[in-house]
C-alpha positions as CSV (number, residue, x, y, z in Angstrom):
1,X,7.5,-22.0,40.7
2,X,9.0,-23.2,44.1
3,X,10.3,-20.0,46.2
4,X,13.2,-19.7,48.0
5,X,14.2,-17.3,50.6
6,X,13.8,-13.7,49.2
7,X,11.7,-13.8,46.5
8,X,9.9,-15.3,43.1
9,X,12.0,-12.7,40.5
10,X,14.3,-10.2,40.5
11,X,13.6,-7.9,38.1
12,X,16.5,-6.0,36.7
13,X,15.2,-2.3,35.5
14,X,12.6,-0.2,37.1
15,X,11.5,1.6,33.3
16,X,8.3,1.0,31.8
17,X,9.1,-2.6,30.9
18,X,10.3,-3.4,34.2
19,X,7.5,-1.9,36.2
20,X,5.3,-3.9,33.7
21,X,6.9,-7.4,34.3
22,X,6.4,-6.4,37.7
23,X,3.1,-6.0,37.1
24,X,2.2,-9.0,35.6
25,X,4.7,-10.8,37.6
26,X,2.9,-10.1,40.6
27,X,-0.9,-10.2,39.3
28,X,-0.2,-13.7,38.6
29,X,0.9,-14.3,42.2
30,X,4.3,-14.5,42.6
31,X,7.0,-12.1,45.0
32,X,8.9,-9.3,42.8
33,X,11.5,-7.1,44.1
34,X,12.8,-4.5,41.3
35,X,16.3,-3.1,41.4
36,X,18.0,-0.3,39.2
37,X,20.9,1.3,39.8
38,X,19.0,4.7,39.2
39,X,15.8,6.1,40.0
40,X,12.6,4.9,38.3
41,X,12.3,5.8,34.6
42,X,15.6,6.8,34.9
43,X,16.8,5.5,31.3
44,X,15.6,5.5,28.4
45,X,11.9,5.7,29.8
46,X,12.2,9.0,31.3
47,X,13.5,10.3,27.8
48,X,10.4,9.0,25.6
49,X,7.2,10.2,24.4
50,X,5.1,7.3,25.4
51,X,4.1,6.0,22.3
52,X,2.1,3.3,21.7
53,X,1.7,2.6,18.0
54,X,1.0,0.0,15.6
55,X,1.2,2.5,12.6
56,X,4.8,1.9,12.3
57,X,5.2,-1.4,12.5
58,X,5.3,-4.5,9.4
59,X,3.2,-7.5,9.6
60,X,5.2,-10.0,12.0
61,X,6.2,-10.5,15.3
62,X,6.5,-7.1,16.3
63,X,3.0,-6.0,14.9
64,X,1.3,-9.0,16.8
65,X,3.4,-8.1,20.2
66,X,1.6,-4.4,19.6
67,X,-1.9,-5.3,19.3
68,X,-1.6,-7.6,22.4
69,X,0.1,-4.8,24.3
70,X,-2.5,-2.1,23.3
71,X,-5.2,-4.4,24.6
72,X,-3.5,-4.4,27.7
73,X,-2.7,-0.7,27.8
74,X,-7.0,0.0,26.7
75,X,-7.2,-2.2,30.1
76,X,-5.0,-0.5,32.2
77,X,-6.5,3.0,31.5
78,X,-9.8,1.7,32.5
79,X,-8.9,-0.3,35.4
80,X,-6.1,1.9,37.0
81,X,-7.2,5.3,36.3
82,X,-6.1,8.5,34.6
83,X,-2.2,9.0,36.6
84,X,-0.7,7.4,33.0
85,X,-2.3,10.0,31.1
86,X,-3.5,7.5,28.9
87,X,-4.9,9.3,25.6
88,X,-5.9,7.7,22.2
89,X,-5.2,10.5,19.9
90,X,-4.6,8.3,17.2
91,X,-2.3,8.3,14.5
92,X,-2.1,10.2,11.1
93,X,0.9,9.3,8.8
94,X,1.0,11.3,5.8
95,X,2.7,11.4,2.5
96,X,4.2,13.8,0.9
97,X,4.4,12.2,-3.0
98,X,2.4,9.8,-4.8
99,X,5.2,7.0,-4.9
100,X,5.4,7.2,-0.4
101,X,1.8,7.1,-0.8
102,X,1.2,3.8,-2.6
103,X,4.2,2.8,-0.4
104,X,2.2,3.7,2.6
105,X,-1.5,2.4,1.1
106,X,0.3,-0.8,0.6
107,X,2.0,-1.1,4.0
108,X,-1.3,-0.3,5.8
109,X,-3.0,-3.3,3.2
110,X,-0.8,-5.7,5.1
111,X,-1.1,-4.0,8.6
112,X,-5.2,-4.4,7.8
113,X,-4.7,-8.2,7.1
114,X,-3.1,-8.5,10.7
115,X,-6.1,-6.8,12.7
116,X,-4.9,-3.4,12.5
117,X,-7.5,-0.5,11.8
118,X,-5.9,1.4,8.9
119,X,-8.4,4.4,6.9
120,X,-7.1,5.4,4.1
121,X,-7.1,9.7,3.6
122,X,-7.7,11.3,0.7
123,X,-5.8,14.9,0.4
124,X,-8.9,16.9,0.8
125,X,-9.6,15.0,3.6
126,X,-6.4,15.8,5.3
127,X,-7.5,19.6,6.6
128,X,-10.5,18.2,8.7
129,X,-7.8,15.8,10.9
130,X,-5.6,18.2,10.7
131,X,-6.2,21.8,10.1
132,X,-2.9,23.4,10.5
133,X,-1.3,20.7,8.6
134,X,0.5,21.7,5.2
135,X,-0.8,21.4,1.9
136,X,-0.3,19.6,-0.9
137,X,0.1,16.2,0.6
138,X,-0.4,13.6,-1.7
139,X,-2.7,11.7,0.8
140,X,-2.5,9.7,4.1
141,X,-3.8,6.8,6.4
142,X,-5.0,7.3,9.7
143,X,-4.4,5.0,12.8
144,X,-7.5,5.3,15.4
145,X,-5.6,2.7,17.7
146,X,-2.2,4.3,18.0
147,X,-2.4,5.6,21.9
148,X,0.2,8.1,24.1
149,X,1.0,7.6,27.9
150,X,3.0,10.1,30.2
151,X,5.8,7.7,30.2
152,X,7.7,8.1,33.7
153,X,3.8,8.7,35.1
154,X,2.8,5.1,33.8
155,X,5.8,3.2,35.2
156,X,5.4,4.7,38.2
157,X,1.5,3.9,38.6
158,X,2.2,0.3,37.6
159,X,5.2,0.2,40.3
160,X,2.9,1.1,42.7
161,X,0.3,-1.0,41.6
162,X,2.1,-4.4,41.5
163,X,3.1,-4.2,44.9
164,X,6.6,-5.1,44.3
165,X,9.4,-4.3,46.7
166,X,11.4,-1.2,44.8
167,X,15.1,-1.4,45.4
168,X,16.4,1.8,43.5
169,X,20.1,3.2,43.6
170,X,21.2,-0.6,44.2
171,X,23.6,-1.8,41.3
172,X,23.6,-5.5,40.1
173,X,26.9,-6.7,39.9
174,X,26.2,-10.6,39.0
175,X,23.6,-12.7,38.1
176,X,24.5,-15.5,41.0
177,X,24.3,-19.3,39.8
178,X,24.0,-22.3,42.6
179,X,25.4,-25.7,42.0
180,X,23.6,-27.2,39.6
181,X,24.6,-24.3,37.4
182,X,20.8,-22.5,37.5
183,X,20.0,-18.9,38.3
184,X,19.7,-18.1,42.3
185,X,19.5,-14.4,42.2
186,X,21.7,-11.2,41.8
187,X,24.7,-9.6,43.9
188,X,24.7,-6.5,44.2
189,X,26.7,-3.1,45.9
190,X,24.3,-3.9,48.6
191,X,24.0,-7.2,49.2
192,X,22.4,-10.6,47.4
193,X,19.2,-10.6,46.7
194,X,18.0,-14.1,46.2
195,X,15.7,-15.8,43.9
196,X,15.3,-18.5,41.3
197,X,14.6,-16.2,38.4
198,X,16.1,-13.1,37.0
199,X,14.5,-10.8,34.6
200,X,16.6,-9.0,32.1
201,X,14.9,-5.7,32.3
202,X,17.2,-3.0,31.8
203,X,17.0,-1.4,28.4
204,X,19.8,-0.2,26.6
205,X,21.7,-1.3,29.3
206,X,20.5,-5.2,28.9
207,X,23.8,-6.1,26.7
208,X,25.8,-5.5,29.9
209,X,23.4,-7.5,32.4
210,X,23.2,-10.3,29.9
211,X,27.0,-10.4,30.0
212,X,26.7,-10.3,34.0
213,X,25.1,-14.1,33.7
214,X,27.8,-14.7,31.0
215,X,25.2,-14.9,28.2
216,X,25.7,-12.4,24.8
217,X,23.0,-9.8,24.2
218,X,24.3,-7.3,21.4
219,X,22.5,-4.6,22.5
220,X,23.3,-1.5,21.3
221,X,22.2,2.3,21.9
222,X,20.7,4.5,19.7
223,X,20.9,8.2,20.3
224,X,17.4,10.2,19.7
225,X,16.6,13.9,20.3
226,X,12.9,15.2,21.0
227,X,12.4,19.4,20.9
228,X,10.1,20.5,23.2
229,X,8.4,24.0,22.5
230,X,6.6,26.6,24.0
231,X,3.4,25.7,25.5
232,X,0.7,26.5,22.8
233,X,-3.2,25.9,22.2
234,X,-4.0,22.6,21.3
235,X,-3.5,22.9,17.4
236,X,-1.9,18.9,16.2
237,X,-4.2,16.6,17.4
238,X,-2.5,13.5,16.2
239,X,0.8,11.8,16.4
240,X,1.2,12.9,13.1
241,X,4.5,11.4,11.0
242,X,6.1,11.4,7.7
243,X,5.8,8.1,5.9
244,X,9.7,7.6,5.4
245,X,9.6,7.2,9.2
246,X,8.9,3.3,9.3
247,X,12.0,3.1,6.6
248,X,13.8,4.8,9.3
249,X,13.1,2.7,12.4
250,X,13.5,-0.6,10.3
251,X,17.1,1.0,8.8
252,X,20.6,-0.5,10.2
253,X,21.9,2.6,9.4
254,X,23.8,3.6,12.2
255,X,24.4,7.1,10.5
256,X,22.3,9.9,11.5
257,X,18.8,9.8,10.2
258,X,15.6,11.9,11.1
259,X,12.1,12.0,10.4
260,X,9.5,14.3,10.9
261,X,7.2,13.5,14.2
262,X,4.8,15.6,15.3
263,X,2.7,15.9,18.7
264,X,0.9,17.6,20.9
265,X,0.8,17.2,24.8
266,X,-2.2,18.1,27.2
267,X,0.1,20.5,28.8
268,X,0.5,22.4,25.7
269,X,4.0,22.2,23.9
270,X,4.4,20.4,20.8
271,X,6.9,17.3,20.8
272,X,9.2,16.9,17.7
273,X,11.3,13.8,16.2
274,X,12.5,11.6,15.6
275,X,16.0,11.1,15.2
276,X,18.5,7.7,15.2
277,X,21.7,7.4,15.1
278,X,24.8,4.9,16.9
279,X,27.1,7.2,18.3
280,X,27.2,4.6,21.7
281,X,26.3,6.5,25.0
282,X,27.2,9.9,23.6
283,X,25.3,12.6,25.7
284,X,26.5,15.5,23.7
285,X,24.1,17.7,21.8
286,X,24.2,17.5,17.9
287,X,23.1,20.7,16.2
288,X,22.5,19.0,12.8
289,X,20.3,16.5,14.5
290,X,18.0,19.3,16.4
291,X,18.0,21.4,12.8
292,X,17.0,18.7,11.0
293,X,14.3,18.1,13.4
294,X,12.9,21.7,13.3
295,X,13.3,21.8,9.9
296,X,10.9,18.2,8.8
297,X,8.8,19.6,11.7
298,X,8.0,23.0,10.1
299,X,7.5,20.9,6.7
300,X,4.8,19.0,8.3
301,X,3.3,22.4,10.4
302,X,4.4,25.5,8.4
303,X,3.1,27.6,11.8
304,X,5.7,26.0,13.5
305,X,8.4,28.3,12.0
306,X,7.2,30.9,14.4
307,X,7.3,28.5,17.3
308,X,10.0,28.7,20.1
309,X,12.3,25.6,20.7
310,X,12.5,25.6,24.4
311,X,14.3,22.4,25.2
312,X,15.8,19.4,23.7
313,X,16.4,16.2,25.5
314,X,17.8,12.9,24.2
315,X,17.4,9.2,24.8
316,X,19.1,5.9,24.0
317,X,17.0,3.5,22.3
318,X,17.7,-0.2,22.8
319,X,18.6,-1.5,19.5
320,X,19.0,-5.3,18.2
321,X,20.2,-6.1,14.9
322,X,17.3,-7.5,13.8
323,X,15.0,-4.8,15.5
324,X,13.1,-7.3,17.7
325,X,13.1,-7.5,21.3
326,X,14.9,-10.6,23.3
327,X,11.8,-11.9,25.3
328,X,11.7,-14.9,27.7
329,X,13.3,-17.8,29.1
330,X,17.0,-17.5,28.0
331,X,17.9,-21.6,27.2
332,X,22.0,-21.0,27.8
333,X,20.9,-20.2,31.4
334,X,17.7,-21.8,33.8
335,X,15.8,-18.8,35.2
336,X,17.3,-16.7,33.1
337,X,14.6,-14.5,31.6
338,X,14.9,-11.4,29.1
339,X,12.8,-8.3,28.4
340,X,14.7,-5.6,26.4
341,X,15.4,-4.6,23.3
342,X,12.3,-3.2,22.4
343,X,14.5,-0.1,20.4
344,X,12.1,2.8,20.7
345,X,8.9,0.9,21.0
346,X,9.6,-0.2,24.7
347,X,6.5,1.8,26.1
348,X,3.9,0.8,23.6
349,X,5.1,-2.8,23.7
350,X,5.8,-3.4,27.5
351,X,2.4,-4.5,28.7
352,X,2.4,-7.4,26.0
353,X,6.0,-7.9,27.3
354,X,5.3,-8.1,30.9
355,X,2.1,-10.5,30.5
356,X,4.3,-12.6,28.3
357,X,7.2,-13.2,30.2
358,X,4.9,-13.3,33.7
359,X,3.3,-16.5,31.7
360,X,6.6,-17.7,31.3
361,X,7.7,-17.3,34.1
362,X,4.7,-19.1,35.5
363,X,5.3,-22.3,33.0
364,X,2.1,-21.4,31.9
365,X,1.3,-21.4,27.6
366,X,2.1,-17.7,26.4
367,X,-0.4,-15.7,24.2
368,X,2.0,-15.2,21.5
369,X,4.9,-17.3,20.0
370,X,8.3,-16.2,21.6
371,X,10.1,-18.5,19.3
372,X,11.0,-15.1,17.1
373,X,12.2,-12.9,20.0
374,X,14.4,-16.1,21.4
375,X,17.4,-14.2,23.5
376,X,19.5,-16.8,22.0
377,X,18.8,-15.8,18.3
378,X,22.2,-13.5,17.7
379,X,25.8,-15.0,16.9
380,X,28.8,-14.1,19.2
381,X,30.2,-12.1,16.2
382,X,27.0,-9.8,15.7
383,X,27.8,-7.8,18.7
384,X,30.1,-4.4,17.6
């Protein structure tokens, strides 16, 4: 890629898949500056659990984007050291009837046929994964690969690491076009900052840059709540779920919907979801989304009842309609590249992300097919 004055990239979002095209971006030698209008982790990175799963996720696209990205992560952990908290606790989704569980023994068939390592548990076997689960289960199937990072720790640490200049509390304001109609960088409440690729990091927010180049993006948020309690002994030792959660990530719902999620945290409180729902940027706290939570929670972990709540927080997932991210080179616009729209898998999926569109971004030949994450995929008339 020829340089100009200022930089390779701009990269538009410092979250985990910003800091992450960073990354990559600059390990494969070319000149990042990140900008965000906030602070790092700011959006919807600094409100996530930092999952990395494959558990949850169909044979396809999405699936194949996870496995590369938790290579990278199992990379990162060794090369860059312990600040991202990296921890493979694993996965256990369980189910509570006979009818989820052939559902779920028939999802993890396929997931086994794309790589993934899927081991089927029998309902005695449940108590030695899980002691203070509850009974009665009909059975589960644990996930040894599905992995956890301190979210805002990790961006932060691969910020840092990538040696890009940080520009944060700078607004972009236009995605600037020379002559020939090509990208030439981004104006911004502080100046232009120059360069002959953009990246379309920015989240739920990545609609409204998208629309700053004069491109359509229909992306749209979706509200989620996490309870936090009390600091306790370490007493779930999975990311343990209910199996109707997959139904609910892959639903277009945009009614409220929640699904028992259950975590603990080397500092001692147990996290709790997951909720969805498309109520736009609505901040306001919804009592029958935080019940509903406690509730599915104590169902999984009956010693949960006695627990104290301490906190809930909230976070806007970036959703598509198809519930794929929009990756790469964006055709309606030369140096034009995209990298959002992950929904709530942003975390777990932004090392595959960044190493992808750093490829692209390179010319070179990318590990995975982007043709199913094209940017240009949507109709005008799918956005709301």
């Amino acid at each position: 890629m020829t340089k100009r004055s200022g930089c390779d990239v701009v990269v538009v979002g410092a979250g985990m898949v910003g800091a992450a095209c960073a990354f990559y971006a600059a390990r494969a030698g070319l000149d990042v500056v990140v900008v965000d209008r906030g602070p790092v982790a700011g959006g919807t990175t600094g409100a996530g659990e930092g999952n990395l799963l494959v558990s949850d996720k169909e044979p396809g696209p999405e699936l194949e984007l996870a496995l590369l990205s938790l290579g990278l992560w199992r990379e990162l952990a060794n090369s860059l050291g312990g600040p991202s908290e990296y921890e493979a606790k694993g996965g256990l989704v369980v189910a509570a009837t006979p009818d989820s569980l052939t559902a779920l023994s028939d999802l993890a068939a396929g997931q086994r046929a794309a790589g993934v390592d899927a081991v089927s548990v029998a309902p005695d076997e449940l108590p030695a994964l899980e002691p203070y689960l509850a009974r009665g289960l009909a059975g589960g199937v644990l996930y040894p690969q599905d992995a956890q990072v301190m979210p805002a720790l990790a961006a932060a640490h691969l910020l840092r690491a990538s040696g890009a200049r940080l520009e944060t509390g700078r607004t972009v304001t236009e995605v600037l076009r020379g002559s020939h109609g090509a990208v030439r960088g981004v104006a911004t409440d502080r100046g232009d900052l120059y360069a002959p690729a953009v990246v379309n990091a920015a989240g739920t927010w990545g609609g409204e840059v998208a629309a700053l180049a004069g491109v359509h993006l229909p992306v749209l948020p979706r509200r989620g709540f996490v309870l936090v309690t009390e600091p306790l002994p370490r007493r779930v030792r999975h990311k343990v779920y209910a199996a109707d959660y997959v139904a609910d990530v892959a639903s277009d719902s945009a009614a409220l919907q929640t699904s028992p999620v259950v975590e603990g945290t080397a500092a001692g409180p147990v996290l709790i979801g997951a909720s969805r729902e498309r109520v736009g940027f609505d901040r306001a706290l919804s009592l029958p989304a935080v019940r509903a939570l406690a509730a599915g929670a104590v169902r999984l972990f009956p010693f949960l009842e006695r627990v104290r709540a301490l906190r809930a927080y909230l976070g806007f997932r970036p959703y598509l309609p198809d519930h794929l991210p929009a990756l790469g080179p964006d055709p309606r616009l030369p140096g034009l590249f995209h990298a959002c729209g992950h929904e709530g898998a942003g975390i777990g999926l932004a090392t595959g992300t960044g190493h992808l569109v750093a490829q692209a971004l390179a010319g070179a030949p990318t590990d995975l097919d982007l043709g199913p994450f094209r940017p240009d995929r949507f109709a005008e008339e799918a956005a709301e």
